[in-house]
N, CA, C and O atoms as a Maestro MAE file, in Angstrom:
{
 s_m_m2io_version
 :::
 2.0.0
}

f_m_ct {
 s_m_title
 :::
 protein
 m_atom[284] {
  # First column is atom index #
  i_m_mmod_type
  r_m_x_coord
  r_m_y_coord
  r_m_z_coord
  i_m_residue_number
  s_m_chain_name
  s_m_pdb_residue_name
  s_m_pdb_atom_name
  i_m_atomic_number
  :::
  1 25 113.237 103.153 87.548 1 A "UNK " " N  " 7
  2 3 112.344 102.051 87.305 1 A "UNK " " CA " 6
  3 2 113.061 100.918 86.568 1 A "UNK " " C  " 6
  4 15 112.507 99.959 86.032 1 A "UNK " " O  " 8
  5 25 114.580 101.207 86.624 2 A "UNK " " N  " 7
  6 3 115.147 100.157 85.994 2 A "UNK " " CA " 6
  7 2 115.860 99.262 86.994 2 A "UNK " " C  " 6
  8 15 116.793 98.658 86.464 2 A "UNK " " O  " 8
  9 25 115.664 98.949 88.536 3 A "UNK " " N  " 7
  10 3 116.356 98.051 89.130 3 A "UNK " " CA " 6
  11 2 116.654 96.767 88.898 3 A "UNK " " C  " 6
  12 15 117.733 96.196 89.050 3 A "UNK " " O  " 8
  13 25 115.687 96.374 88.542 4 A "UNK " " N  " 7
  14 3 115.227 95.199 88.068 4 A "UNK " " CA " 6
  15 2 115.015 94.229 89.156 4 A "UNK " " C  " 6
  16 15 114.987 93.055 88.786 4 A "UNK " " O  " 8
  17 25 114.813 94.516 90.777 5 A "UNK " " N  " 7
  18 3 114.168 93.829 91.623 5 A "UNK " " CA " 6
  19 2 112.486 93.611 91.561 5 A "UNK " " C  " 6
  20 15 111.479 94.305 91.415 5 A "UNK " " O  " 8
  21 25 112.825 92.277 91.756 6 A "UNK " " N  " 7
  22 3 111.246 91.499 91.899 6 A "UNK " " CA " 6
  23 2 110.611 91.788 93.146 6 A "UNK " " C  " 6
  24 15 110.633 91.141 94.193 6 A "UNK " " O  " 8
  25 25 109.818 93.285 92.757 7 A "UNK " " N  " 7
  26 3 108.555 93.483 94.061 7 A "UNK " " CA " 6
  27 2 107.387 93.812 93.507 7 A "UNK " " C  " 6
  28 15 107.709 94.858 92.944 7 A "UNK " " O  " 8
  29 25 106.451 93.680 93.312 8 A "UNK " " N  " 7
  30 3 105.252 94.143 92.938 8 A "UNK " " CA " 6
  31 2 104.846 95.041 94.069 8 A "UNK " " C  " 6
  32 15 104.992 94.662 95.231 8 A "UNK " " O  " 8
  33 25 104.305 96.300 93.756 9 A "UNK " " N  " 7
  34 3 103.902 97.233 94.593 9 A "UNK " " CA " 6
  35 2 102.855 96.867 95.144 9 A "UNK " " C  " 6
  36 15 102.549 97.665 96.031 9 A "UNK " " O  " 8
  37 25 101.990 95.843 95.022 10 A "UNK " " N  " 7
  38 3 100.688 95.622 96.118 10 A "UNK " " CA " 6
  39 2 101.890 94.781 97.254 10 A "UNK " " C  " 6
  40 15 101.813 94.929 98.474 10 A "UNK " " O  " 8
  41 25 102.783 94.053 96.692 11 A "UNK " " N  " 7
  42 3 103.059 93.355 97.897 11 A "UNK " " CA " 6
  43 2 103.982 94.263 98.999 11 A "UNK " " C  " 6
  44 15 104.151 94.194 100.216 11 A "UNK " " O  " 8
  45 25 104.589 95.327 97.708 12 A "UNK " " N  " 7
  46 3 105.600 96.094 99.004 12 A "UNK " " CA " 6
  47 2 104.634 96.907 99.926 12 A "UNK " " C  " 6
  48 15 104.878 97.059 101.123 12 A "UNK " " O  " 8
  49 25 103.581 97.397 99.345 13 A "UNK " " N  " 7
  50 3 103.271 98.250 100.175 13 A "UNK " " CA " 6
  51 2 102.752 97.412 101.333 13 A "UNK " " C  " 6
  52 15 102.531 98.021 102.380 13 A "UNK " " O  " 8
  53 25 102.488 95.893 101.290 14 A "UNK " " N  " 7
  54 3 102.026 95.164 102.068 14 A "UNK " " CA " 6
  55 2 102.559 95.023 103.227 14 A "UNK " " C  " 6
  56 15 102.135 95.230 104.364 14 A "UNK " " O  " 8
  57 25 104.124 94.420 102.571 15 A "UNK " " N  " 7
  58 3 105.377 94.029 103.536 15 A "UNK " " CA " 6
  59 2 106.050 95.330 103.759 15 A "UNK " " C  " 6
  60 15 107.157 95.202 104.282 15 A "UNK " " O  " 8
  61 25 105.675 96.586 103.500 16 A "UNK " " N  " 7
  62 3 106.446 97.595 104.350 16 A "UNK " " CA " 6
  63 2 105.815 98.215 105.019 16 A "UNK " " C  " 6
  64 15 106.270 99.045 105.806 16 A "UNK " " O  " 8
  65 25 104.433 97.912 104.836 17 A "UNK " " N  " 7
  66 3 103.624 99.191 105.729 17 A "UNK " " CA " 6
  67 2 102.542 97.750 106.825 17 A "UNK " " C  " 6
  68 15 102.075 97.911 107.953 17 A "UNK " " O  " 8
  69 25 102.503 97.158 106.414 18 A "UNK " " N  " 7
  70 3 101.942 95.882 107.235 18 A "UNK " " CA " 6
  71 2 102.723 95.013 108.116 18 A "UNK " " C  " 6
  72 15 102.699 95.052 109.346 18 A "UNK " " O  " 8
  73 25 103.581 94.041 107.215 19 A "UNK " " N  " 7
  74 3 105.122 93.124 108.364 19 A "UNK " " CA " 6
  75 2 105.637 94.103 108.705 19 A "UNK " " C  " 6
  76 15 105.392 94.114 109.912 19 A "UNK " " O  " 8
  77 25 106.556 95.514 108.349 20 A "UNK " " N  " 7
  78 3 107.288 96.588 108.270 20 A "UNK " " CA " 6
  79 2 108.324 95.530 108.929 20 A "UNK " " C  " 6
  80 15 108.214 95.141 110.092 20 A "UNK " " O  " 8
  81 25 109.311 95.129 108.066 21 A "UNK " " N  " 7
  82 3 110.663 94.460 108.211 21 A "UNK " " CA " 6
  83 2 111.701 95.537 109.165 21 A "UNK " " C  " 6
  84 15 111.869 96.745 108.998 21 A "UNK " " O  " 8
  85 25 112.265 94.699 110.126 22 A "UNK " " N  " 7
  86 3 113.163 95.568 110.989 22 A "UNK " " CA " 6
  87 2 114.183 96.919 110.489 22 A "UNK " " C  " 6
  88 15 114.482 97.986 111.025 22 A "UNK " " O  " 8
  89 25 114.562 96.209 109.074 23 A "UNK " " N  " 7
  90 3 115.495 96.797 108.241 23 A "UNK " " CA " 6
  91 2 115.096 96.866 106.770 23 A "UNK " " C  " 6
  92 15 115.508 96.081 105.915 23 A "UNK " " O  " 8
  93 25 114.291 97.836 106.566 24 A "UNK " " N  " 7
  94 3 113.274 98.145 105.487 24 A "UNK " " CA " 6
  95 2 114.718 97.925 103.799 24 A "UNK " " C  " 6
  96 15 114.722 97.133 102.857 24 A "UNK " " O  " 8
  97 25 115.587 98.949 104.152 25 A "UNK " " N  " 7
  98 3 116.592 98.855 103.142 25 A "UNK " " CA " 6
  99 2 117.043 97.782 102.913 25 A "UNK " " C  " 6
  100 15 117.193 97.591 101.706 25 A "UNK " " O  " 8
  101 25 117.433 96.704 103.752 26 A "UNK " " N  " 7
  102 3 117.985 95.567 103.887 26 A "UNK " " CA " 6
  103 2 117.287 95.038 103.240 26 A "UNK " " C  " 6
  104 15 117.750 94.642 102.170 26 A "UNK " " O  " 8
  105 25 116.246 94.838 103.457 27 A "UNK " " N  " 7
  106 3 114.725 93.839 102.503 27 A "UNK " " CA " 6
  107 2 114.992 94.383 101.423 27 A "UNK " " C  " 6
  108 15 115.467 93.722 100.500 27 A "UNK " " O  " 8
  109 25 114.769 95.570 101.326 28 A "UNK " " N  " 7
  110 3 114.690 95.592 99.999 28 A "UNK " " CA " 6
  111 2 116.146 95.501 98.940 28 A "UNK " " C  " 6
  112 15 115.984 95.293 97.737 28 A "UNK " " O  " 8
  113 25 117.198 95.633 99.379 29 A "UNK " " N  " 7
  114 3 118.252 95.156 98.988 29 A "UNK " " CA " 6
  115 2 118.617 93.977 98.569 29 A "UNK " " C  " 6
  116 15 119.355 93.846 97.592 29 A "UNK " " O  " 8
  117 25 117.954 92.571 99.531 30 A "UNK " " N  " 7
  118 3 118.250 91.631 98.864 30 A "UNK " " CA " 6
  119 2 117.113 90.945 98.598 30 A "UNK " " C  " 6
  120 15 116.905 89.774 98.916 30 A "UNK " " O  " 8
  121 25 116.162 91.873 97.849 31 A "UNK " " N  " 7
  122 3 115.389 91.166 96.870 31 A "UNK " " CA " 6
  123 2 115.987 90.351 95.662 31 A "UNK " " C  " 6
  124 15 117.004 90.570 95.002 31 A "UNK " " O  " 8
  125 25 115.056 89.351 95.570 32 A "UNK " " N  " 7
  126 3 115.781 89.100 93.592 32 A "UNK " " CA " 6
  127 2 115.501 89.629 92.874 32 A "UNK " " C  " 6
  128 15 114.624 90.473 93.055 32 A "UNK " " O  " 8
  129 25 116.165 89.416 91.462 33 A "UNK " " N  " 7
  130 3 116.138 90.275 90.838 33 A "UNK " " CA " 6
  131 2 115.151 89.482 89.634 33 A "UNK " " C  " 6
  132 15 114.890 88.286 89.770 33 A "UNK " " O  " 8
  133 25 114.581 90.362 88.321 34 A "UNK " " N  " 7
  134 3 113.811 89.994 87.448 34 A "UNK " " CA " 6
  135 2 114.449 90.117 86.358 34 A "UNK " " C  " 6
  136 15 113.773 89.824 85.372 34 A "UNK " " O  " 8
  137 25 115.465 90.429 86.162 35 A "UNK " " N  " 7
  138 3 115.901 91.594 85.043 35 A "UNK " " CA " 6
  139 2 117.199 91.877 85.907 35 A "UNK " " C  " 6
  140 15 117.173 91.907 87.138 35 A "UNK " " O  " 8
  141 25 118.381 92.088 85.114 36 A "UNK " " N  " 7
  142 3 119.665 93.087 85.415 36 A "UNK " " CA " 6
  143 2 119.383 94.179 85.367 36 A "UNK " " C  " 6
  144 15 118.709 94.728 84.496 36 A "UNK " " O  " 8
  145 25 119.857 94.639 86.288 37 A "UNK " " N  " 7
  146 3 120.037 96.359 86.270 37 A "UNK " " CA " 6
  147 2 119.874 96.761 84.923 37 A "UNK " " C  " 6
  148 15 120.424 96.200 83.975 37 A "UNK " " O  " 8
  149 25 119.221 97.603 84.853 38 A "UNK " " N  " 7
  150 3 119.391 98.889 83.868 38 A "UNK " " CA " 6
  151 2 118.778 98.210 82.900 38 A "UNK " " C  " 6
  152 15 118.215 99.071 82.224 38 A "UNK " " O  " 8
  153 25 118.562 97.154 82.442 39 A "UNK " " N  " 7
  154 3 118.137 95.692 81.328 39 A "UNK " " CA " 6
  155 2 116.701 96.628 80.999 39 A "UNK " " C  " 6
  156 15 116.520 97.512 80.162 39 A "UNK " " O  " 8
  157 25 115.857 96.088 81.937 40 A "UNK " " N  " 7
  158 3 113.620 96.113 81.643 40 A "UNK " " CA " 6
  159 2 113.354 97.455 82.489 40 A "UNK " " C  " 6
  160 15 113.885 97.802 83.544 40 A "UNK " " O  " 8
  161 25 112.577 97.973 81.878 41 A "UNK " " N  " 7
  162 3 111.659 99.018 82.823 41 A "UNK " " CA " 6
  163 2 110.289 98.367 83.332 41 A "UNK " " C  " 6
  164 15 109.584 97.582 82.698 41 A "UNK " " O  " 8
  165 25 110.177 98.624 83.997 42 A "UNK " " N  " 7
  166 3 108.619 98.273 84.606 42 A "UNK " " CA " 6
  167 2 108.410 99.826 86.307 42 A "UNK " " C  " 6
  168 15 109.163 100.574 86.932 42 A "UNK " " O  " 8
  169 25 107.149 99.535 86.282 43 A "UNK " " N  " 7
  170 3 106.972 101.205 87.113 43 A "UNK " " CA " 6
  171 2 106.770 100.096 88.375 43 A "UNK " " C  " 6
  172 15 106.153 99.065 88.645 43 A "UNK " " O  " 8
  173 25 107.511 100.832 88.816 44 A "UNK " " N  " 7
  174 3 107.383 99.598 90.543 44 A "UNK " " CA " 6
  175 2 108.183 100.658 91.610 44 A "UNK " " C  " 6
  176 15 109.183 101.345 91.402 44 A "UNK " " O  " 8
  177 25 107.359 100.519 92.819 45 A "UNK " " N  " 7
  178 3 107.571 101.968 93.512 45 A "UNK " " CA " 6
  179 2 108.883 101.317 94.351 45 A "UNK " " C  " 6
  180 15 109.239 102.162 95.173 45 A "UNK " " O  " 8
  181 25 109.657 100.211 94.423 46 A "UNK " " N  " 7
  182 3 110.590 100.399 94.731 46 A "UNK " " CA " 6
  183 2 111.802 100.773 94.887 46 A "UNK " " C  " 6
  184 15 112.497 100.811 95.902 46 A "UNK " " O  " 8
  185 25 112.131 101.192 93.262 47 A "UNK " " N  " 7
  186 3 113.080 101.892 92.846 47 A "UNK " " CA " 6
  187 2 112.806 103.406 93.430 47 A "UNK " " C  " 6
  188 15 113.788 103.706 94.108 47 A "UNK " " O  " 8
  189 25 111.725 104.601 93.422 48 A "UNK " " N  " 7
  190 3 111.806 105.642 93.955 48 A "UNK " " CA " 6
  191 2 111.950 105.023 95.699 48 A "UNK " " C  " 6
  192 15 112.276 105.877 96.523 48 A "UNK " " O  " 8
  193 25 111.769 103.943 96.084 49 A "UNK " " N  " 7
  194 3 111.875 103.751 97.550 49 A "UNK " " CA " 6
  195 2 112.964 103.788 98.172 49 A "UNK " " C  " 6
  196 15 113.069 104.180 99.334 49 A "UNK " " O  " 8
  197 25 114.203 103.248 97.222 50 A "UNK " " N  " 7
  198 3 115.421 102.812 97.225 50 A "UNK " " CA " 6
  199 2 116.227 104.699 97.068 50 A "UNK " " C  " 6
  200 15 116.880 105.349 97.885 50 A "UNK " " O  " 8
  201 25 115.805 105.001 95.765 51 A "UNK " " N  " 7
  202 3 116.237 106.862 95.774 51 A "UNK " " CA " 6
  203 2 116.132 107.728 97.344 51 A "UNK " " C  " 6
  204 15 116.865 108.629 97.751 51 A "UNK " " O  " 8
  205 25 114.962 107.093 98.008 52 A "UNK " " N  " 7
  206 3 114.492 108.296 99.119 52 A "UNK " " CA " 6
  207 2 115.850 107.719 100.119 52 A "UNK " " C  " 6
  208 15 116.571 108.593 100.601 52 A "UNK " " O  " 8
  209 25 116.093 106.633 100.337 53 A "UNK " " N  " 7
  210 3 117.416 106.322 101.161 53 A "UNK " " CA " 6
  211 2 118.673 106.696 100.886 53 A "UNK " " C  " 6
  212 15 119.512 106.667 101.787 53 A "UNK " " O  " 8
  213 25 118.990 107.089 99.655 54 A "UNK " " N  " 7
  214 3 119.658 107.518 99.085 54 A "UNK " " CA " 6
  215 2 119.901 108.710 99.201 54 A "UNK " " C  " 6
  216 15 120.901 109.173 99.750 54 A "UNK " " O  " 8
  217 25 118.955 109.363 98.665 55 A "UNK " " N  " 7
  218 3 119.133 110.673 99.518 55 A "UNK " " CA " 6
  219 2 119.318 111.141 100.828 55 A "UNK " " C  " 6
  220 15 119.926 112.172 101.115 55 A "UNK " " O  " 8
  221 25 118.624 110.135 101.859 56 A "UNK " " N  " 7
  222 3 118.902 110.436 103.039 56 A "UNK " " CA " 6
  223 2 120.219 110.405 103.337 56 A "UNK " " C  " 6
  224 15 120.712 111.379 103.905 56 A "UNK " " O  " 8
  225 25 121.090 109.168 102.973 57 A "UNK " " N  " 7
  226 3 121.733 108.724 103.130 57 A "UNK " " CA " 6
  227 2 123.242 110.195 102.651 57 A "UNK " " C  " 6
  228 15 124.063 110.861 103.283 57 A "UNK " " O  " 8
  229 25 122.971 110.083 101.717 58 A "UNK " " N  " 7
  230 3 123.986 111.560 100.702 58 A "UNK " " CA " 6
  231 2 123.602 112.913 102.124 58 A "UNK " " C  " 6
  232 15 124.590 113.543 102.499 58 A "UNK " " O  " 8
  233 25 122.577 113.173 102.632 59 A "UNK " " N  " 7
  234 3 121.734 114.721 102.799 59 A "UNK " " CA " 6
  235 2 122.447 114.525 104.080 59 A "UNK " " C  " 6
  236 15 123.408 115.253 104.330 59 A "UNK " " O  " 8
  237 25 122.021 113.494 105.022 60 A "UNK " " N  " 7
  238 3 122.548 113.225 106.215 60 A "UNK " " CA " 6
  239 2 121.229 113.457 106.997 60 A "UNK " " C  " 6
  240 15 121.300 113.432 108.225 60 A "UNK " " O  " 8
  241 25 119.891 113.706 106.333 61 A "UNK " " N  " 7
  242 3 118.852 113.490 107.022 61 A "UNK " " CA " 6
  243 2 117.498 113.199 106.125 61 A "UNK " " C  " 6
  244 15 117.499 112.639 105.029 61 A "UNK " " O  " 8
  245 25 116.272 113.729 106.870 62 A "UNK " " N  " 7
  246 3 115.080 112.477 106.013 62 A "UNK " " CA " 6
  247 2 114.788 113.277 104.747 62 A "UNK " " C  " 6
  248 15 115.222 114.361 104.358 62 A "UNK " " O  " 8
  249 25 114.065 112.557 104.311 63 A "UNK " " N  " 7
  250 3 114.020 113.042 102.741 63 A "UNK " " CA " 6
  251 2 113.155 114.202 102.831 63 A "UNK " " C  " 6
  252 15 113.169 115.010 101.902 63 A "UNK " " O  " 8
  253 25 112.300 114.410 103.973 64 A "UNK " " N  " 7
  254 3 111.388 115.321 104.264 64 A "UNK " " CA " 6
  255 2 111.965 116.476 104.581 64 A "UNK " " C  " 6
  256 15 111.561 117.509 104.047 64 A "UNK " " O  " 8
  257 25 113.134 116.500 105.614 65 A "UNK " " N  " 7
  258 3 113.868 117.567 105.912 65 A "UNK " " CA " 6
  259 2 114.722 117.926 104.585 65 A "UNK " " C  " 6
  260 15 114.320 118.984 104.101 65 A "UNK " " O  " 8
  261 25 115.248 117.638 104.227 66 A "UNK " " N  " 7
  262 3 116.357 117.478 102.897 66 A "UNK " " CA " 6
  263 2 114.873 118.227 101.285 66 A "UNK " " C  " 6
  264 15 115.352 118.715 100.261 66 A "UNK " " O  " 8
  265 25 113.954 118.172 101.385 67 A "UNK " " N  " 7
  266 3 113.249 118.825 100.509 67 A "UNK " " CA " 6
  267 2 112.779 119.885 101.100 67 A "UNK " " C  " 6
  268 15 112.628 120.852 100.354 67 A "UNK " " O  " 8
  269 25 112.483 120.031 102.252 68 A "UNK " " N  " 7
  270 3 112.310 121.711 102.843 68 A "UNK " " CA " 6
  271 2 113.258 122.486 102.778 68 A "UNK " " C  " 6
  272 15 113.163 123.680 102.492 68 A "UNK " " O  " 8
  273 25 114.069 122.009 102.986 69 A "UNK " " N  " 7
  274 3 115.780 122.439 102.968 69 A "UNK " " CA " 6
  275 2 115.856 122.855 101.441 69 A "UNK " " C  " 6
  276 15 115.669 124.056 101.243 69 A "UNK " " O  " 8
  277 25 116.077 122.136 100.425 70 A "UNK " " N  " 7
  278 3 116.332 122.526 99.385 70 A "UNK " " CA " 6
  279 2 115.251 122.825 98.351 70 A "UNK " " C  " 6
  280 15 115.549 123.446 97.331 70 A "UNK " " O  " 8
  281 25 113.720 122.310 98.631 71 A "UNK " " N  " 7
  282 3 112.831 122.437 97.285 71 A "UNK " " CA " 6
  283 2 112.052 123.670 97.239 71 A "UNK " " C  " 6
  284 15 111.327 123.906 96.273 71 A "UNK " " O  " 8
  :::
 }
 m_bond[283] {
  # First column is bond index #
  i_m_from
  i_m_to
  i_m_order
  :::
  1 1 2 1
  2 2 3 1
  3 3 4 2
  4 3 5 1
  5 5 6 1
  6 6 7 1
  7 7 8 2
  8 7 9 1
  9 9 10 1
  10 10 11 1
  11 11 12 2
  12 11 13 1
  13 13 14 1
  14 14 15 1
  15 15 16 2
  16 15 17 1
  17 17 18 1
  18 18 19 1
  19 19 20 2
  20 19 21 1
  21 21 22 1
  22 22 23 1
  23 23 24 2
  24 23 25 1
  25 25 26 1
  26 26 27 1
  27 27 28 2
  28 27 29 1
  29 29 30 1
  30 30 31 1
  31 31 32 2
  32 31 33 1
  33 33 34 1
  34 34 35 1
  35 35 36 2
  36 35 37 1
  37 37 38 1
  38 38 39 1
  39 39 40 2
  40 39 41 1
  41 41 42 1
  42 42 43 1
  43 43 44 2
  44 43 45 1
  45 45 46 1
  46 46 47 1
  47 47 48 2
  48 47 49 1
  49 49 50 1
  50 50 51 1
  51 51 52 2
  52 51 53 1
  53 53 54 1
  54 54 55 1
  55 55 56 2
  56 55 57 1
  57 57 58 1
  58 58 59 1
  59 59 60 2
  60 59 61 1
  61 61 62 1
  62 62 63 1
  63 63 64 2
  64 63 65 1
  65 65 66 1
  66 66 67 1
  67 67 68 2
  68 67 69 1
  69 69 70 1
  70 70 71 1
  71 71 72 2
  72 71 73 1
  73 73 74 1
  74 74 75 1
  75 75 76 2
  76 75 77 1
  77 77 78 1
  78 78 79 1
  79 79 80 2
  80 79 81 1
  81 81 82 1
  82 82 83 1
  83 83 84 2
  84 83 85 1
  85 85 86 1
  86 86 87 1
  87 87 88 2
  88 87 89 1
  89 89 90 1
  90 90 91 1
  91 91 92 2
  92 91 93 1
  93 93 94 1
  94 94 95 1
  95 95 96 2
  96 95 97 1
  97 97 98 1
  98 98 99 1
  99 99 100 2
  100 99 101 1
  101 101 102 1
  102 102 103 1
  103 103 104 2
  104 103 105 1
  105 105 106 1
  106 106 107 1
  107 107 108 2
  108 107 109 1
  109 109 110 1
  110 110 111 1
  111 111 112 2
  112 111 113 1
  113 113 114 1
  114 114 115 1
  115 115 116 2
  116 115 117 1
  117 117 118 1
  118 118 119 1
  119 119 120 2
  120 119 121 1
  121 121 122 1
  122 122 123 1
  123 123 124 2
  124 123 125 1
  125 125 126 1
  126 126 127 1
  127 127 128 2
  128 127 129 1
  129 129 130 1
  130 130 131 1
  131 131 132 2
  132 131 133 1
  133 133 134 1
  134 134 135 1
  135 135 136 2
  136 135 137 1
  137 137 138 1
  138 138 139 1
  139 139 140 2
  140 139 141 1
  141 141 142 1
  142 142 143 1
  143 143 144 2
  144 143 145 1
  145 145 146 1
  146 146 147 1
  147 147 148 2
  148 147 149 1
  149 149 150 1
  150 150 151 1
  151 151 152 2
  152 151 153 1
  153 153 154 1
  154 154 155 1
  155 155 156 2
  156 155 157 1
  157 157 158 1
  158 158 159 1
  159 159 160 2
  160 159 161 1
  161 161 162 1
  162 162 163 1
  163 163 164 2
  164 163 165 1
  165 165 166 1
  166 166 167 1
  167 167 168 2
  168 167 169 1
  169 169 170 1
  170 170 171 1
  171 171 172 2
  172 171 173 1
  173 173 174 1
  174 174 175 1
  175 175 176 2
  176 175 177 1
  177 177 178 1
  178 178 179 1
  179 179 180 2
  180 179 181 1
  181 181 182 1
  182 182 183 1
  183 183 184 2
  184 183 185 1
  185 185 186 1
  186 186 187 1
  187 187 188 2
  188 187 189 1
  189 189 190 1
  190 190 191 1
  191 191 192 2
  192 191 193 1
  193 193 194 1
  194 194 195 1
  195 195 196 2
  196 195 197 1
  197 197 198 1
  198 198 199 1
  199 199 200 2
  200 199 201 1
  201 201 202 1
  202 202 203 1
  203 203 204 2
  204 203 205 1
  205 205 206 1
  206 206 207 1
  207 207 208 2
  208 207 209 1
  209 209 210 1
  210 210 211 1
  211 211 212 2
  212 211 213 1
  213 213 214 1
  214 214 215 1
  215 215 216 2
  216 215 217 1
  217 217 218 1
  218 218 219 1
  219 219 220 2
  220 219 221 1
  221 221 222 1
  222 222 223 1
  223 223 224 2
  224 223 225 1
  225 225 226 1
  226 226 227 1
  227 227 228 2
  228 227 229 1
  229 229 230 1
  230 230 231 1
  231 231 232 2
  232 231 233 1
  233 233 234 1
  234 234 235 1
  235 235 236 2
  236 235 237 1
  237 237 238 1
  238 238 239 1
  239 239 240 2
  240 239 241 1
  241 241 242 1
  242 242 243 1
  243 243 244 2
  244 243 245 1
  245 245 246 1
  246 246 247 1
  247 247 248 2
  248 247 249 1
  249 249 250 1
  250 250 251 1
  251 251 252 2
  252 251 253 1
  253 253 254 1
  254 254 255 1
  255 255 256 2
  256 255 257 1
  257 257 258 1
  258 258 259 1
  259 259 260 2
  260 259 261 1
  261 261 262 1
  262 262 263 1
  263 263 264 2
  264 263 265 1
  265 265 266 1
  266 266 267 1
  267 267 268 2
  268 267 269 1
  269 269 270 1
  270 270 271 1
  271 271 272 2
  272 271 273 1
  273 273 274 1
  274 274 275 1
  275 275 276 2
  276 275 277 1
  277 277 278 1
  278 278 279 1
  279 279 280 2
  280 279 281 1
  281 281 282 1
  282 282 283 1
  283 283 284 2
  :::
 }
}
């Protein structure tokens, strides 16, 4: 919760589950920022949004498979 990208969760869930941008990571990558890294906390579901790619990304598959697999 420390990215410090500027999304408010009414709007992401707006623009990801409503526009759904071609390249969801991409969007959210070059958001601006509010705050430097690691700087402000604020609870904003993009930072766990950004983790689930991450993991995919490390696992080599979806975050869904990758927690059956291991949880």
């Amino acid at each position: 919760m420390r990215s410090g990208l500027a999304l408010d969760n009414e709007v992401m869930a707006y623009t990801l589950l409503v526009k759904r941008p071609e390249d969801p990571l991409r969007f959210l990558l070059d958001l601006p920022l509010y705050a430097d890294p690691g700087e402000a906390y604020d609870y904003r579901d993009v930072d766990p949004q950004l983790m689930g790619y991450a993991i995919e990304a490390v696992a080599g598959q979806t975050e869904e498979a990758f927690a059956r697999e291991v949880l």
